[in-house]
ZANU-359333 format. One record per residue (C-alpha): residue in one letter; residue number from 0; x, y, z. Coordinates in steps of 0.2 Angstrom, whole numbers, plus 5000, padded with zeros to 4 digits. Example, Ala and Ser with C-alpha at 12.3 -4.5 7.8 and 13.67 -1.06 7.14 Angstrom:
<lumvo lumpa="A" sefi="0" c1="5062" c2="4978" c3="5039"/>
<lumvo lumpa="S" sefi="1" c1="5068" c2="4995" c3="5036"/>
This chain:
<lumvo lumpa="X" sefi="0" c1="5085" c2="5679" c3="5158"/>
<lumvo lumpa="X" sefi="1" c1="5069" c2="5670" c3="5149"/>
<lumvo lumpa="X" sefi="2" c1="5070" c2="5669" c3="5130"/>
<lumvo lumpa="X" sefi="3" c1="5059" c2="5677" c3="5121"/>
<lumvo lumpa="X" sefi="4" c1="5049" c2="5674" c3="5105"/>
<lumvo lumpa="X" sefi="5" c1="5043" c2="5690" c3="5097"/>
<lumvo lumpa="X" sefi="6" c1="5027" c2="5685" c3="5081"/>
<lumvo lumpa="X" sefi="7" c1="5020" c2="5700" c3="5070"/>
<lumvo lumpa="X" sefi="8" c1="5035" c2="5713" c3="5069"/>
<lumvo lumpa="X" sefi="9" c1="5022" c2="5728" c3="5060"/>
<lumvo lumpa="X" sefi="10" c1="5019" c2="5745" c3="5064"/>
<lumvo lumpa="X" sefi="11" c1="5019" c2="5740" c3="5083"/>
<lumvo lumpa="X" sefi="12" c1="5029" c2="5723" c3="5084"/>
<lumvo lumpa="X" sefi="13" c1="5046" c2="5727" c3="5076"/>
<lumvo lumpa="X" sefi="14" c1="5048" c2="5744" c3="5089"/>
<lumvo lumpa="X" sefi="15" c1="5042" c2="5733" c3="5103"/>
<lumvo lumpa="X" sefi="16" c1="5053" c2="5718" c3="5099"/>
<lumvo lumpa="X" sefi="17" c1="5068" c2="5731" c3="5097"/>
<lumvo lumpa="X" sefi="18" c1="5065" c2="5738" c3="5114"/>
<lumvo lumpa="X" sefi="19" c1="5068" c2="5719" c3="5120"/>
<lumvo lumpa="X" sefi="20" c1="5083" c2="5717" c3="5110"/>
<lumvo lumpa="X" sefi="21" c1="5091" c2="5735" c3="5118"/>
<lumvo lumpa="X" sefi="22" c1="5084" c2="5729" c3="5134"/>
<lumvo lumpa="X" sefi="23" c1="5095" c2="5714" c3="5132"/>
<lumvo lumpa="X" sefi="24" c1="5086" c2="5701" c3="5131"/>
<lumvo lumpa="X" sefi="25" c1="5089" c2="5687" c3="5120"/>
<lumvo lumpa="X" sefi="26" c1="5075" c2="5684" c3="5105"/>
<lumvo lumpa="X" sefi="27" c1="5068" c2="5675" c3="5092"/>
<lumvo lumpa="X" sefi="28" c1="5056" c2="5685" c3="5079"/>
<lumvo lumpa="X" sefi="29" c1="5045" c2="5679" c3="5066"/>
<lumvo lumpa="X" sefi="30" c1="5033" c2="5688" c3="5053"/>
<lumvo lumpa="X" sefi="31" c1="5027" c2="5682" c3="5035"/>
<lumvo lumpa="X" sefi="32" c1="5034" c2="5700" c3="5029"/>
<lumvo lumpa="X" sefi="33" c1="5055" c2="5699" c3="5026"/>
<lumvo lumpa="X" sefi="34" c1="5061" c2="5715" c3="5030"/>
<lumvo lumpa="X" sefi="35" c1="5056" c2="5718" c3="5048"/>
<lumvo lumpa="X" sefi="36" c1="5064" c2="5701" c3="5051"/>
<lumvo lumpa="X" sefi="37" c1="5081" c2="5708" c3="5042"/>
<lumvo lumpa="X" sefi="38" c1="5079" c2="5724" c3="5054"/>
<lumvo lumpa="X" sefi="39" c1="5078" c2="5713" c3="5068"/>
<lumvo lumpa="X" sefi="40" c1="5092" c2="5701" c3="5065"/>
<lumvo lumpa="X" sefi="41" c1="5102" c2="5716" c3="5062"/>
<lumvo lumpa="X" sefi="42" c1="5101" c2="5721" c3="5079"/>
<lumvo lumpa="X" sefi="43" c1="5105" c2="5706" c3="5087"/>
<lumvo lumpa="X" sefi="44" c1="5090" c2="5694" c3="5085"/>
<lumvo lumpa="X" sefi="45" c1="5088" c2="5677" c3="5078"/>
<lumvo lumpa="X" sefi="46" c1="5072" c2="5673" c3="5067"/>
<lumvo lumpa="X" sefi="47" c1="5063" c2="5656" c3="5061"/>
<lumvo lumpa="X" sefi="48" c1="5054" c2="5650" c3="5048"/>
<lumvo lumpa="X" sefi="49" c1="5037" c2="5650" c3="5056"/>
<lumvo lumpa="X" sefi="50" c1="5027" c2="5651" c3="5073"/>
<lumvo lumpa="X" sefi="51" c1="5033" c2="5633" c3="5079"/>
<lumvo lumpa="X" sefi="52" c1="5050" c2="5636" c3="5080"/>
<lumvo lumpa="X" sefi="53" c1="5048" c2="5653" c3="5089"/>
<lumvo lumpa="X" sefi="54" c1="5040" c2="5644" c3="5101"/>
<lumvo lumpa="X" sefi="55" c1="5050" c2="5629" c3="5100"/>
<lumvo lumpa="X" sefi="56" c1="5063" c2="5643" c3="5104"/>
<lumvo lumpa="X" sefi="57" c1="5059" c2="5652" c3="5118"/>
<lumvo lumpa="X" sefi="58" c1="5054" c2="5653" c3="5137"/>
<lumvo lumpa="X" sefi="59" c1="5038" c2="5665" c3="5133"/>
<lumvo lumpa="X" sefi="60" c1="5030" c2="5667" c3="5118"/>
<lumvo lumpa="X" sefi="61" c1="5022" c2="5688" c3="5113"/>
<lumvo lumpa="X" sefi="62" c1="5010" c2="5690" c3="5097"/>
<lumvo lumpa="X" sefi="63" c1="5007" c2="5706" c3="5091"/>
<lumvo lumpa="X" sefi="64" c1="4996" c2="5702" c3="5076"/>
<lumvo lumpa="X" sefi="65" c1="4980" c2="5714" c3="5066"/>
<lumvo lumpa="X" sefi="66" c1="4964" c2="5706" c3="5074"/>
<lumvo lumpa="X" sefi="67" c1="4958" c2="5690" c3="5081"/>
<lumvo lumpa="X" sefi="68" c1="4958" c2="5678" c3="5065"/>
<lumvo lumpa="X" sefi="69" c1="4976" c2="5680" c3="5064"/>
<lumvo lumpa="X" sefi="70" c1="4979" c2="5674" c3="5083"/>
<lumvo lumpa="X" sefi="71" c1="4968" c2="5659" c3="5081"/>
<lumvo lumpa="X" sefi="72" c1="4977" c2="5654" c3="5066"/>
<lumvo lumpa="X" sefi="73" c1="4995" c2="5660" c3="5070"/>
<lumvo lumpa="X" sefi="74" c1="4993" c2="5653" c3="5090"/>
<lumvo lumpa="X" sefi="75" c1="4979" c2="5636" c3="5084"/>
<lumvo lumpa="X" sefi="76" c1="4983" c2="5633" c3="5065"/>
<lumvo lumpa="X" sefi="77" c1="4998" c2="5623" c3="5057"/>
<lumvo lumpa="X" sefi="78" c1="5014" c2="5626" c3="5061"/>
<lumvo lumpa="X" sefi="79" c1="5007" c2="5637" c3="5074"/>
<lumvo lumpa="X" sefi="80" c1="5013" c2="5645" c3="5092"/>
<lumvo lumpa="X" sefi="81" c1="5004" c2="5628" c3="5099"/>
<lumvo lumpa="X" sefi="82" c1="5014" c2="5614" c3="5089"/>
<lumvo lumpa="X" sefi="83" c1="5030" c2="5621" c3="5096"/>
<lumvo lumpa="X" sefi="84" c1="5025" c2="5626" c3="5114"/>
<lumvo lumpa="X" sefi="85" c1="5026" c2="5616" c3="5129"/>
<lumvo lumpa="X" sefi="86" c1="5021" c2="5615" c3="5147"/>
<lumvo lumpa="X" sefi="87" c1="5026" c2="5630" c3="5159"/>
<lumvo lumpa="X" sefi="88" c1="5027" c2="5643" c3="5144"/>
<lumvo lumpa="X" sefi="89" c1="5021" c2="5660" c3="5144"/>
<lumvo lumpa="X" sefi="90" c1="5012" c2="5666" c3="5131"/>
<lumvo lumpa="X" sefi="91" c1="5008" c2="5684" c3="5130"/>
<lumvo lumpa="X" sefi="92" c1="4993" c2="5689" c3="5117"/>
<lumvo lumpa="X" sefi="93" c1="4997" c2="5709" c3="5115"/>
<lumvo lumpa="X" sefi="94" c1="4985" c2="5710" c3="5100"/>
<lumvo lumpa="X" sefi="95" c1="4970" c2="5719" c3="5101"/>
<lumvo lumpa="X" sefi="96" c1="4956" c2="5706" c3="5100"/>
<lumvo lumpa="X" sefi="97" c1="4940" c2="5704" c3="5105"/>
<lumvo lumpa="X" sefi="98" c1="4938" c2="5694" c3="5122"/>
<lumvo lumpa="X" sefi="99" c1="4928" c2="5680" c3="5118"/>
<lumvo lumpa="X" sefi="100" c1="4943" c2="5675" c3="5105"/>
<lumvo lumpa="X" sefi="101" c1="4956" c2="5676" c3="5117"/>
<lumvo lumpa="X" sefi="102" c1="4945" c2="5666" c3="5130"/>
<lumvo lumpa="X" sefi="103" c1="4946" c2="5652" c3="5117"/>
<lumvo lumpa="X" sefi="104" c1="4963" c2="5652" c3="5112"/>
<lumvo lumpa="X" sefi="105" c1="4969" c2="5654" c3="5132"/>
<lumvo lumpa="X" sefi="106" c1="4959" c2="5636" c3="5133"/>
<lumvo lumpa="X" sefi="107" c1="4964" c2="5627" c3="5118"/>
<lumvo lumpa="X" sefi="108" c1="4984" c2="5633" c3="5125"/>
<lumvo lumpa="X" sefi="109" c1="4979" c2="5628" c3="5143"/>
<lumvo lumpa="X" sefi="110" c1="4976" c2="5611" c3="5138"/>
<lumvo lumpa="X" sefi="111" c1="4995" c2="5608" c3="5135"/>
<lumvo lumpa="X" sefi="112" c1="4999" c2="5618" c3="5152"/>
<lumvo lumpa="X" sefi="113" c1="5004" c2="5635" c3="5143"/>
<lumvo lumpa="X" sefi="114" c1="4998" c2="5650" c3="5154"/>
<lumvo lumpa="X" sefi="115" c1="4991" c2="5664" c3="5145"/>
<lumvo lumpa="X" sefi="116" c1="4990" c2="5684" c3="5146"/>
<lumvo lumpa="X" sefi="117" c1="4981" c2="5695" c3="5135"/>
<lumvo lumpa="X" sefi="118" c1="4990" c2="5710" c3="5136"/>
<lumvo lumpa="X" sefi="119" c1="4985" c2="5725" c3="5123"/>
<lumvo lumpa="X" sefi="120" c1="4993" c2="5741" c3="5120"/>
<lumvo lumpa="X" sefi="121" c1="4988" c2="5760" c3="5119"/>
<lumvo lumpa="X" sefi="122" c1="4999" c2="5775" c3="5113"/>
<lumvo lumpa="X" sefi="123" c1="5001" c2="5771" c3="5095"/>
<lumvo lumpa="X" sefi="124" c1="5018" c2="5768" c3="5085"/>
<lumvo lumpa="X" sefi="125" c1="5027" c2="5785" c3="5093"/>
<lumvo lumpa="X" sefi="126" c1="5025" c2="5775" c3="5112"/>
<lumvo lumpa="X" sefi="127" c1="5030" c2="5761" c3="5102"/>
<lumvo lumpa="X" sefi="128" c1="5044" c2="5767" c3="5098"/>
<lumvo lumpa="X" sefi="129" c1="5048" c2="5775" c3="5116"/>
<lumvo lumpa="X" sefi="130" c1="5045" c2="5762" c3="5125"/>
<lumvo lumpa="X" sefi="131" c1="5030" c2="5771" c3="5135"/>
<lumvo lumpa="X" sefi="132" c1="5017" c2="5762" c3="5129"/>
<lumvo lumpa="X" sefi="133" c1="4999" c2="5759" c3="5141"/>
<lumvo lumpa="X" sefi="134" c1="4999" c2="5738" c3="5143"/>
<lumvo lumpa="X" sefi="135" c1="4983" c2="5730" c3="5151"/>
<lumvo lumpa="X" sefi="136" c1="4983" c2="5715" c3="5156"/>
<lumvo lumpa="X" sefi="137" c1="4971" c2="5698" c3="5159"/>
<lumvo lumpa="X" sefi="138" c1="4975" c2="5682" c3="5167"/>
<lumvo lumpa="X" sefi="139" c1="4982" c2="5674" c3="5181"/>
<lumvo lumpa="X" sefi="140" c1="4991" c2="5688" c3="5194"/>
<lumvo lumpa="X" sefi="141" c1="5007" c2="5674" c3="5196"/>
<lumvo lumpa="X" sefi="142" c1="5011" c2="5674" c3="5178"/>
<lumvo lumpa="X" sefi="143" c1="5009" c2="5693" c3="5174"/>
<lumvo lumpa="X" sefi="144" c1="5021" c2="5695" c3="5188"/>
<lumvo lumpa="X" sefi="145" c1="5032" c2="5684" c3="5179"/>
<lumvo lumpa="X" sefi="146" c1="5033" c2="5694" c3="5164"/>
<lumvo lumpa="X" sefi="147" c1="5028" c2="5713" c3="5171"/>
<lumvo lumpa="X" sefi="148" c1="5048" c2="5716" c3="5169"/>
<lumvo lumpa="X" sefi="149" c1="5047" c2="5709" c3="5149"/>
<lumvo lumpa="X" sefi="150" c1="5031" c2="5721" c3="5148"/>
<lumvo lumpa="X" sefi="151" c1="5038" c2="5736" c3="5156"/>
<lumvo lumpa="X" sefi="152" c1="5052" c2="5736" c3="5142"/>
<lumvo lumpa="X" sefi="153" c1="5039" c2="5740" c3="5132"/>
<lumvo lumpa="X" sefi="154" c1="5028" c2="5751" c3="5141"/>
<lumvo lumpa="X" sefi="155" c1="5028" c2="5763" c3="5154"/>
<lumvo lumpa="X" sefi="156" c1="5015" c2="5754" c3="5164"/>
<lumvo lumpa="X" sefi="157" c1="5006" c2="5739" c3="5165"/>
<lumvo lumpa="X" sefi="158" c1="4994" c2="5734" c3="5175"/>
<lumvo lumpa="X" sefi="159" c1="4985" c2="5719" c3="5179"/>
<lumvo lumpa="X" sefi="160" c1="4964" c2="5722" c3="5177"/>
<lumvo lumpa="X" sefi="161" c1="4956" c2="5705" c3="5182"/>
<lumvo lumpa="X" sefi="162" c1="4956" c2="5688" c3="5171"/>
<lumvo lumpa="X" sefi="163" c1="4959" c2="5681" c3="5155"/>
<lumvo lumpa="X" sefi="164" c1="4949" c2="5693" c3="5142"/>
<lumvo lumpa="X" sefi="165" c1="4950" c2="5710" c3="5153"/>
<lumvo lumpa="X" sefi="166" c1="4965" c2="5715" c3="5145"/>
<lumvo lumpa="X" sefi="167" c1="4957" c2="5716" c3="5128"/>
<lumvo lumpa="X" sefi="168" c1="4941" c2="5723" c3="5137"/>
<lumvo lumpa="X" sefi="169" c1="4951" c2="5739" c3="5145"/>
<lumvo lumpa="X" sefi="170" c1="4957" c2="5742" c3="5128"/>
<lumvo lumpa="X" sefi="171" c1="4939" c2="5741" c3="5119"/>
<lumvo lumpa="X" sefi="172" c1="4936" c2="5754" c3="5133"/>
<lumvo lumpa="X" sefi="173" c1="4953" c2="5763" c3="5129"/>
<lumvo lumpa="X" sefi="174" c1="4946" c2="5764" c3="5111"/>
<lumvo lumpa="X" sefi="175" c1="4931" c2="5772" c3="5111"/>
<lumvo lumpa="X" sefi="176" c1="4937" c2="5785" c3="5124"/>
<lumvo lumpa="X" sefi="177" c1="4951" c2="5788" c3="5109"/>
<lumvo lumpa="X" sefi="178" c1="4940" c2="5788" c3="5096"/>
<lumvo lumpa="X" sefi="179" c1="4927" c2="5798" c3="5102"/>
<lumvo lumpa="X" sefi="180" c1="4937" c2="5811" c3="5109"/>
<lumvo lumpa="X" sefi="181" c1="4945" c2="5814" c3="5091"/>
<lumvo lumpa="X" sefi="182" c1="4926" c2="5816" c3="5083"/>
<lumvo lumpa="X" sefi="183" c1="4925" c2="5830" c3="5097"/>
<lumvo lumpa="X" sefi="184" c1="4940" c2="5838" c3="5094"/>
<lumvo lumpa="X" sefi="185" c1="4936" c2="5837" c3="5076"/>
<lumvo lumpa="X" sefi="186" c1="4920" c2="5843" c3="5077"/>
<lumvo lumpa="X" sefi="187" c1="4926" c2="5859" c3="5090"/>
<lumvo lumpa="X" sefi="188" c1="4943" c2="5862" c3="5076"/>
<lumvo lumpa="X" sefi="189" c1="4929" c2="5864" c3="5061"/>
<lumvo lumpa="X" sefi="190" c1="4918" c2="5876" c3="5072"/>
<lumvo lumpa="X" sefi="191" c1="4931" c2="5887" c3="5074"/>
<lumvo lumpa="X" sefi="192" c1="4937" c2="5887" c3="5058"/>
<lumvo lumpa="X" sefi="193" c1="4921" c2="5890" c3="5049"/>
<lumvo lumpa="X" sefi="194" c1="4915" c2="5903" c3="5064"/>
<lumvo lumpa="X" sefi="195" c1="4933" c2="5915" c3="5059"/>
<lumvo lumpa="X" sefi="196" c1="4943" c2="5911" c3="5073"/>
<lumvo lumpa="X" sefi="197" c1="4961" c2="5903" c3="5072"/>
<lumvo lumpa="X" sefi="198" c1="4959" c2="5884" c3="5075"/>
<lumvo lumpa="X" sefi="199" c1="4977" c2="5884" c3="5082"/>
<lumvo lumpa="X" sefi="200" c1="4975" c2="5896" c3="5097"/>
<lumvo lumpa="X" sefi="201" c1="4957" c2="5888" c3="5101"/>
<lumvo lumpa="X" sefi="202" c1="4968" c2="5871" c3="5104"/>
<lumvo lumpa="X" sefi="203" c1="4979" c2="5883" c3="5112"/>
<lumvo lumpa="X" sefi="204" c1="4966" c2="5890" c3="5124"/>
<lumvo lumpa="X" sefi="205" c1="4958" c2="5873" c3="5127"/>
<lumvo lumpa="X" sefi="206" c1="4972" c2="5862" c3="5131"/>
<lumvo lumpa="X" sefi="207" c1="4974" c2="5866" c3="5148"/>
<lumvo lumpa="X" sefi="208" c1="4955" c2="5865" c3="5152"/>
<lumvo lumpa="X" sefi="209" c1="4946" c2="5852" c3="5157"/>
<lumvo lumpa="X" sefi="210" c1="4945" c2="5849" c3="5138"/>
<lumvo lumpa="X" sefi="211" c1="4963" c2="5844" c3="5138"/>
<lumvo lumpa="X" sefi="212" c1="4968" c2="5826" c3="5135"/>
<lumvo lumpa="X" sefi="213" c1="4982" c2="5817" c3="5128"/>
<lumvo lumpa="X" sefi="214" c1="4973" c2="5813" c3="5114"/>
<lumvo lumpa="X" sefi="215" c1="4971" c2="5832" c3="5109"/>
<lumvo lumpa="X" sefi="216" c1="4990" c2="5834" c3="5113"/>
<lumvo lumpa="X" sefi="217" c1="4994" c2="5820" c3="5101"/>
<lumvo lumpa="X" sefi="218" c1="4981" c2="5823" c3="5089"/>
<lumvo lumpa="X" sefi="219" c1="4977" c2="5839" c3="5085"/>
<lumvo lumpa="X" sefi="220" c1="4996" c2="5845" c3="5080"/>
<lumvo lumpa="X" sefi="221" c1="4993" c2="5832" c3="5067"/>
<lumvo lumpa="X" sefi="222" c1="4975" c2="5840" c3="5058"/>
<lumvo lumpa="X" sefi="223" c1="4983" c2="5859" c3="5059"/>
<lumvo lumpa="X" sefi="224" c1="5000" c2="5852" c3="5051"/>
<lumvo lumpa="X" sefi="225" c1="4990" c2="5840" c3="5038"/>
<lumvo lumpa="X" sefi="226" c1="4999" c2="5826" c3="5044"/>
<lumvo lumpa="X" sefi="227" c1="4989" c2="5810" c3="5040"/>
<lumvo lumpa="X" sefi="228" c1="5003" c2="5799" c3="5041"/>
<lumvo lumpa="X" sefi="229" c1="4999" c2="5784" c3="5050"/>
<lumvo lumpa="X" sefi="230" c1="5003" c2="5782" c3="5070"/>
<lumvo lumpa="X" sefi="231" c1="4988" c2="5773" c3="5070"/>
<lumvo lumpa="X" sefi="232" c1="4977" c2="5769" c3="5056"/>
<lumvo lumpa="X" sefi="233" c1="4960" c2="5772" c3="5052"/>
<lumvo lumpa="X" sefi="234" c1="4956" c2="5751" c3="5046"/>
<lumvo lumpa="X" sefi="235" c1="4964" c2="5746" c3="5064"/>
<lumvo lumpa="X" sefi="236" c1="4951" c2="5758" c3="5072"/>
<lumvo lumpa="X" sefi="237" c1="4937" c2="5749" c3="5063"/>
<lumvo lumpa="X" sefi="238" c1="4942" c2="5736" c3="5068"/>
<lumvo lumpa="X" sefi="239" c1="4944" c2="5739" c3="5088"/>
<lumvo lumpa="X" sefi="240" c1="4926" c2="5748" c3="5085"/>
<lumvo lumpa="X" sefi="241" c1="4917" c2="5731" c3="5077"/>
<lumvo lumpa="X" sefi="242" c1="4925" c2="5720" c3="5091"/>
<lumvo lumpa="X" sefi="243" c1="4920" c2="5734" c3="5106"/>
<lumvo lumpa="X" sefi="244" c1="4901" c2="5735" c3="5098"/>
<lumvo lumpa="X" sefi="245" c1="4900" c2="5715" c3="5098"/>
<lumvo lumpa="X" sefi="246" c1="4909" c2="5715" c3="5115"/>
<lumvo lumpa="X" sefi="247" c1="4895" c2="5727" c3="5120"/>
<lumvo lumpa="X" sefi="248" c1="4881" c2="5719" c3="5113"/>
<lumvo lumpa="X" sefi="249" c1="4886" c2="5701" c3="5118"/>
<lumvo lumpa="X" sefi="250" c1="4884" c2="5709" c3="5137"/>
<lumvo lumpa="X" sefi="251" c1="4869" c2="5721" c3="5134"/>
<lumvo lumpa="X" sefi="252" c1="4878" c2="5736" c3="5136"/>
<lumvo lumpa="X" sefi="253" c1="4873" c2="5749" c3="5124"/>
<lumvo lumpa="X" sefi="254" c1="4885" c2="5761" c3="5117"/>
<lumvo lumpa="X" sefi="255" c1="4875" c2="5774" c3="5106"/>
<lumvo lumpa="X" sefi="256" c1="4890" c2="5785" c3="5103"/>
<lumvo lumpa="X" sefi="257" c1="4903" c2="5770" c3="5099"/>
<lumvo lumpa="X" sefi="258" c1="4890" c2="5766" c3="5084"/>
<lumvo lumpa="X" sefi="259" c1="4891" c2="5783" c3="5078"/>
<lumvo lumpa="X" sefi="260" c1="4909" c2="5784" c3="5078"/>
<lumvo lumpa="X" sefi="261" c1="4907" c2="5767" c3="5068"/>
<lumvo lumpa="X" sefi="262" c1="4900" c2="5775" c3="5056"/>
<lumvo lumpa="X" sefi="263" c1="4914" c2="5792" c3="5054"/>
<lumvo lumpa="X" sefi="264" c1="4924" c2="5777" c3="5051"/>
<lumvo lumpa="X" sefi="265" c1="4916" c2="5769" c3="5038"/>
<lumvo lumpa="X" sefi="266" c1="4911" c2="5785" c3="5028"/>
<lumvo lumpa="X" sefi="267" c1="4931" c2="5788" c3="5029"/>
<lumvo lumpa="X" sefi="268" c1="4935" c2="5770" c3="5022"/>
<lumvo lumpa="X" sefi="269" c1="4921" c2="5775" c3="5006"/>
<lumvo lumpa="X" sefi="270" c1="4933" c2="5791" c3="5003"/>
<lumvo lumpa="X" sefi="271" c1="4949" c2="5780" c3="5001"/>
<lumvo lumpa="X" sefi="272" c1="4956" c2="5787" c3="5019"/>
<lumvo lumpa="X" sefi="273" c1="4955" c2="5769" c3="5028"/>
<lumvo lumpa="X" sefi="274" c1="4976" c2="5769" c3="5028"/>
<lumvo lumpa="X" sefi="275" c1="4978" c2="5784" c3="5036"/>
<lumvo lumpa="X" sefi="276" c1="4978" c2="5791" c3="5053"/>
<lumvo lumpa="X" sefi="277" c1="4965" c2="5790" c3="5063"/>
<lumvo lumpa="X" sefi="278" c1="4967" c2="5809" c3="5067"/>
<lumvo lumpa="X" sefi="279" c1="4959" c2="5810" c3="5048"/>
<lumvo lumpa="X" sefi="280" c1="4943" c2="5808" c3="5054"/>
<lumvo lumpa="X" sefi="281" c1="4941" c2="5827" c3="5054"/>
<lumvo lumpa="X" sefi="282" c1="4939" c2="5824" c3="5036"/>
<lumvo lumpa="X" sefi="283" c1="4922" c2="5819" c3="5040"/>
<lumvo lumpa="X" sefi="284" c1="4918" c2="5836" c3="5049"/>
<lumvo lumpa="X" sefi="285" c1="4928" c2="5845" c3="5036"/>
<lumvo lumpa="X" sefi="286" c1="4916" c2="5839" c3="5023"/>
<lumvo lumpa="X" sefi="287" c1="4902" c2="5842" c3="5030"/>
<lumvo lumpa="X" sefi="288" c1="4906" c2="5858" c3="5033"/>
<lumvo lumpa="X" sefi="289" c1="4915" c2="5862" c3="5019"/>
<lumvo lumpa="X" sefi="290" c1="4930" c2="5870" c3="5027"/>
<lumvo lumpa="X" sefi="291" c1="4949" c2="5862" c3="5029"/>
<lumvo lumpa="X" sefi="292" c1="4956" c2="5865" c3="5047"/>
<lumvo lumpa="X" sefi="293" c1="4974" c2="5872" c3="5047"/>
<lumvo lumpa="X" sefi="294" c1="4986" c2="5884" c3="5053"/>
<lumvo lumpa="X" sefi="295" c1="4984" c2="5901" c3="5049"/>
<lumvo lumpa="X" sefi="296" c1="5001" c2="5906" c3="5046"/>
C-alpha cells in the first residue's frame, strides 16, 4: 500500500487526512499550524518538519492548501514538496486554484519526472468529514487510476474531466452554480418572509420541485436556524469567485451573474461576515429588505 503525504490539515485536510488514517493507510502530515498535526499523530500518523521531508516520505504526495500562492510556494519554494520529491511520484494538488497555476506547477514538477493531478473538492467540511466528498480531477487517465482508490477514501466519487487544469476548471464551474443558487434561495427566503408567509414551509413546499437542489437542502436549514457557523466560508468563496472570473475572462467567456455574486460577497466582507458561512449571504437580501428570515416557531 503507497505511503502517503498529507500537506494543509485545515477545515478540509485534517478530516480528509483522517479518512486516510482510518482507511489504513500509512501517512505522513505536515501543516505550519501545531494542533491539527497533534490530532493527526494521535490517530496514527507521523508528521515532519516541512514539505521536503513529507515528500522525502511518501509514495504520493496530496496538498490541500487556501489558494494558488500557497501551492506555488509550499509545492516550488524552499523546503518545498519539489526539494524532497523524486521521479515516479504522485502528486495530487486537491486545492482549489485557478488552472493556469496548476498548469505551471504540473510543469516545474514534470521536469524531475513527478506526475501531477489537480483534483478539488466539493461538499464542504460535513462531506469532509463523511468521506463523501465530489473529487474532480485533471491529468493523465494512467495516474488518476493509480490514486482513484486513495481519492475514493475521501470522496464518494471522482471522476476523471480531461487534463491537467480541468479539475480546477469543473470546480470553478461547481462554484458559481453554488454560489448562485444560495443568492436565489436567499433572495426567494426574504420574499416570503417580508410577503407574510412562513419561510420554512416555502422551503418545505419547494424542495421537491424542480427548485430543489442539494445546495437548498444544505443551505437553508442553516439561514431559518441562524446558523453561520462556518462549513464553508464566505473569504474562501471570494476567493473561488476571483480565480473563476479571471478563468472566464482569460477565455472570453462572460459570466454576468458570477460578477454580481462577486459583489454579494464583497458587500458581506465590508459588514465584518467574510469568516462565516457562505449560507450568510442572505444577509445581503436580509438588509436590503429589512427583514431577518427565521422559523416562525
Amino acid at each position: 500500500m503507497e505511503r502517503i503525504g498529507f500537506i494543509g490539515l485545515g477545515i478540509m485536510g485534517k478530516p480528509m487526512a483522517k479518512n486516510l488514517v482510518k482507511a489504513g493507510y500509512s501517512l505522513v502530515v505536515f501543516d505550519i499550524v501545531p494542533g491539527p498535526v497533534k490530532e493527526l499523530e494521535a490517530a496514527g500518523a507521523k508528521s515532519a518538519g516541512n514539505a521536503k521531508e513529507v515528500a522525502a516520505a511518501s509514495d504520493v504526495v496530496i496538498t490541500m492548501l487556501p489558494n494558488s500562492p500557497d501551492v506555488r510556494e509550499v509545492v516550488l519554494g524552499a523546503g518545498g514538496v519539489l526539494e524532497g520529491a523524486r521521479s515516479g511520484q504522485v502528486y495530487v494538488d486537491m486545492s482549489s486554484i485557478d488552472p493556469i497555476v496548476a498548469r505551471e506547477v504540473e510543469a516545474a514538477v514534470r521536469k524531475k519526472g513527478v506526475v501531477m493531478l489537480d483534483a478539488p473538492v466539493s461538499g464542504g467540511e460535513p462531506k469532509a468529514i463523511e468521506g463523501t466528498l465530489a473529487i474532480m480531477v485533471g491529468g493523465p487517465a494512467d495516474a488518476f487510476e493509480k490514486v482513484q482508490p486513495i481519492l475514493l477514501k475521501m470522496g464518494a466519487s471522482a471522476v476523471l474531466v480531461g487534463e491537467i487544469g480541468s479539475g480546477n476548471v469543473a470546480k470553478l464551474a461547481n462554484q458559481i452554480v453554488v454560489a448562485l443558487n444560495i443568492a436565489a434561495m436567499s433572495e426567494a427566503l426574504v420574499l416570503a418572509t417580508k410577503a407574510g408567509v412562513d419561510p420554512e414551509k416555502v422551503y418545505q413546499a419547494i424542495r421537491g420541485g424542480l427548485a430543489g437542489s442539494t445546495v437548498l437542502d444544505a443551505k437553508a436549514p442553516m439561514v431559518l436556524s441562524r446558523n453561520f457557523k462556518p462549513g464553508f466560508r464566505i473569504e474562501l468563496h471570494t476567493k473561488d469567485l476571483a480565480n473563476a472570473l479571471a478563468a472566464a475572462h482569460a477565455v472570453g467567456s462572460p459570466v454576468p451573474l458570477t460578477s454580481q455574486a462577486m459583489e454579494i460577497l464583497q458587500a458581506l466582507k465590508v459588514d465584518g461576515r467574510e469568516k462565516e458561512d457562505h449560507s450568510s449571504i442572505v444577509h445581503f437580501f436580509e438588509k436590503l429588505a429589512n427583514v431577518e428570515v427565521k422559523k416562525v416557531s
